[in-house]
C-alpha positions as a LaTeX table, in Angstrom:
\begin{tabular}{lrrr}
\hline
Residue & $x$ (\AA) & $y$ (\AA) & $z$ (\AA) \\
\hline
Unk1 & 15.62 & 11.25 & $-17.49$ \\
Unk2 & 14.27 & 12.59 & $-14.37$ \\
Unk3 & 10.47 & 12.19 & $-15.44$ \\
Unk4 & 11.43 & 8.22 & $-16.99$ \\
Unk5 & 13.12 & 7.70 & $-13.39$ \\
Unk6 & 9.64 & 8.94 & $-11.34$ \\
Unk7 & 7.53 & 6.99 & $-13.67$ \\
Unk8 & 9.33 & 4.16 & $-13.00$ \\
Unk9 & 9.22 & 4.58 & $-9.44$ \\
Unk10 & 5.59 & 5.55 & $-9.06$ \\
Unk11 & 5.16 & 2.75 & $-10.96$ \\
Unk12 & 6.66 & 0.34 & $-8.96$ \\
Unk13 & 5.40 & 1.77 & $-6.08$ \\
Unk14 & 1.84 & 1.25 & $-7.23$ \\
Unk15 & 2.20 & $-2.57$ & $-7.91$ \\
Unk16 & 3.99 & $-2.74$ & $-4.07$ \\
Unk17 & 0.99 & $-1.31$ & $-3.07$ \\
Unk18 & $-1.20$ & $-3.68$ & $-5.00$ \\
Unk19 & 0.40 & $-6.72$ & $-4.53$ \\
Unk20 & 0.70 & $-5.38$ & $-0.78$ \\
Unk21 & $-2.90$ & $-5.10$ & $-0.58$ \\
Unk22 & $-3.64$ & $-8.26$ & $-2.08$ \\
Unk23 & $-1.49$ & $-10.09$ & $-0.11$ \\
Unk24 & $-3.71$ & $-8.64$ & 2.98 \\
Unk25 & $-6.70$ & $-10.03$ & 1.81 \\
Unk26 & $-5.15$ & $-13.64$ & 1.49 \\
Unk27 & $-4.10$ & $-12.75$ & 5.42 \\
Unk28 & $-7.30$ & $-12.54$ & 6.06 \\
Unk29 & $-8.31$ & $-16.18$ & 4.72 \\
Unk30 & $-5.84$ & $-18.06$ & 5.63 \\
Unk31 & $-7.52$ & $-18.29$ & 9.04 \\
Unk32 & $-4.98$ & $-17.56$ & 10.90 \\
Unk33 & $-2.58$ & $-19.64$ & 8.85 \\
Unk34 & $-4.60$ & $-22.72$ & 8.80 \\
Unk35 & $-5.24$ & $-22.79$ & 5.32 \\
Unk36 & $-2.62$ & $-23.56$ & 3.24 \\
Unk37 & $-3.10$ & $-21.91$ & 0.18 \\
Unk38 & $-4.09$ & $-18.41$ & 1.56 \\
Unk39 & $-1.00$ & $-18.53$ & 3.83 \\
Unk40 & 1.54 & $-19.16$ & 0.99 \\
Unk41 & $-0.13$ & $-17.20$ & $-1.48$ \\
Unk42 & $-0.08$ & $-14.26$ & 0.70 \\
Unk43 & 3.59 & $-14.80$ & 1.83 \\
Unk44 & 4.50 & $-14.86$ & $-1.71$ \\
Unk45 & 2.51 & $-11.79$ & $-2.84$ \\
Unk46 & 4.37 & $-10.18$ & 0.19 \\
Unk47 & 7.49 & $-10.73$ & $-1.13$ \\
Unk48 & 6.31 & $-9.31$ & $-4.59$ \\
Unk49 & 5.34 & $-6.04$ & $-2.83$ \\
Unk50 & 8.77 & $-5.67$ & $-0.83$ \\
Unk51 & 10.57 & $-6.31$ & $-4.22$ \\
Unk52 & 8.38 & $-3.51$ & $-5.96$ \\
Unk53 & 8.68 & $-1.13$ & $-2.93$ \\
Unk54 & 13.21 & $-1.85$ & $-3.38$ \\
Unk55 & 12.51 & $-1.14$ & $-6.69$ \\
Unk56 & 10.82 & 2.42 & $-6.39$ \\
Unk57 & 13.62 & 2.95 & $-3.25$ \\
Unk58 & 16.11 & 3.34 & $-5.68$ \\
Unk59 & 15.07 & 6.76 & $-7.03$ \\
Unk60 & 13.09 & 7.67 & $-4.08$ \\
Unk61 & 13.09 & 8.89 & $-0.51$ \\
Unk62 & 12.18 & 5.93 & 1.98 \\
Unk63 & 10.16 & 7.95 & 4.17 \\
Unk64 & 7.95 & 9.67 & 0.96 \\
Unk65 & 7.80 & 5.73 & $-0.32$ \\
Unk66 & 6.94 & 4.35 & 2.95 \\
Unk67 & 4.22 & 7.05 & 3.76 \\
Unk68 & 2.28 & 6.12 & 0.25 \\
Unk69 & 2.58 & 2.71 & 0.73 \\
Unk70 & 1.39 & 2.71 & 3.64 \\
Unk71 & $-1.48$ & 5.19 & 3.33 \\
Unk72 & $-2.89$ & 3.93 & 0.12 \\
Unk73 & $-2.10$ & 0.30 & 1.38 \\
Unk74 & $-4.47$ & 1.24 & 4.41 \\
Unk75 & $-7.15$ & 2.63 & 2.66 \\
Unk76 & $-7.56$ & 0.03 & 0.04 \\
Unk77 & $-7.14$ & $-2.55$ & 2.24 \\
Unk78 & $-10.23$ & $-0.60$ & 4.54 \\
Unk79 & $-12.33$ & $-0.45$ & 1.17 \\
Unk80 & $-11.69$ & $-4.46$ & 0.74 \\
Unk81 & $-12.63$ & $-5.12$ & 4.03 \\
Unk82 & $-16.13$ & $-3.08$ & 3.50 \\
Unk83 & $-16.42$ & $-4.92$ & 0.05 \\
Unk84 & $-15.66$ & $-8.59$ & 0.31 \\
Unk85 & $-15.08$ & $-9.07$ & 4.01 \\
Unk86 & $-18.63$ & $-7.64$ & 4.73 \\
Unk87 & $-17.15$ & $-5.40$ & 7.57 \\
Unk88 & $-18.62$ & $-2.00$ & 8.47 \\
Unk89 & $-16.33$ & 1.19 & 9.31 \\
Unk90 & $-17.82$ & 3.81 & 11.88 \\
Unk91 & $-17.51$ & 7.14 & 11.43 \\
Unk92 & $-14.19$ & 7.50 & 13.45 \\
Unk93 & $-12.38$ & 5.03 & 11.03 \\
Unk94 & $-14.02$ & 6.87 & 7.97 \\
Unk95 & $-12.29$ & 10.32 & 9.40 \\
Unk96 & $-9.54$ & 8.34 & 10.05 \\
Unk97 & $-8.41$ & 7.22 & 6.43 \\
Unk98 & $-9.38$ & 10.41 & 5.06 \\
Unk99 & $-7.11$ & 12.03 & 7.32 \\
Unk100 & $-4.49$ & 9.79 & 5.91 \\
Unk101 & $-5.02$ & 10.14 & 2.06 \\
Unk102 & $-5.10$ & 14.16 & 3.08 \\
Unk103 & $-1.58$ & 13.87 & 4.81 \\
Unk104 & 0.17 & 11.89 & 1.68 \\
Unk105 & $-1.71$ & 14.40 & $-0.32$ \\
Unk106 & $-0.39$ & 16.76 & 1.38 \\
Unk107 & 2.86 & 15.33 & 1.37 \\
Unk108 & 2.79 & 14.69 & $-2.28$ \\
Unk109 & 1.71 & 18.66 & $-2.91$ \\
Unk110 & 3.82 & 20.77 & $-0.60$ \\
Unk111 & 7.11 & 18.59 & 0.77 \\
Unk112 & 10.12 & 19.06 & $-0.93$ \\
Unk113 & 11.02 & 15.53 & 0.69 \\
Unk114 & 8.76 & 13.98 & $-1.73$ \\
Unk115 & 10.66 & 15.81 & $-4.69$ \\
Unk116 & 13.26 & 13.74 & $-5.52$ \\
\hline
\end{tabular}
């Protein structure tokens, strides 16, 4: 049951993340909330994400959750940015987000915080 209830939360963490992530990109054109379409599509994929991150709360720690999200949500949302938004990350920002995935992998690997 243990391994179904992980699953299920990983699970649901991913599509936060996704949804998350997509939602940032609609941010991003909506212009500063001029647009119409970009602004409610990304409040709605919001709202998606914070369902799927409740969901995945249930069976796991907020602050293992919340690191993840955030992390992953970071660095895809940095690779977007270099991929449709044309922008360009220095060398600081590069070390940066690796730093990042290395603490949630490090979270993920040796906390007993993220066993739950």
């Amino acid at each position: 049951m243990a391994v179904r209830s992980a699953l299920v939360a990983y699970s649901c963490l991913g599509l936060a993340i996704l949804f998350e992530v997509t939602g940032s990109t609609f941010l991003q054109k909506s212009q500063q909330f001029t647009k119409m379409a970009p602004t409610l599509t990304f409040i709605a994929l919001y709202g998606v994400s914070f369902w799927f991150l409740s969901q995945a709360l249930k069976s796991m720690p907020l602050g293992v959750a919340y690191a993840i999200w955030s992390g992953l949500g970071i660095v895809l949302t940095a690779a977007i940015s270099v991929v449709i938004f044309r922008q360009v990350l220095d060398m600081a920002a590069i070390i940066g987000i690796a730093m990042i995935v290395s603490g949630v992998a490090v979270m993920q690997v040796f906390s007993r915080a993220a066993a739950y």
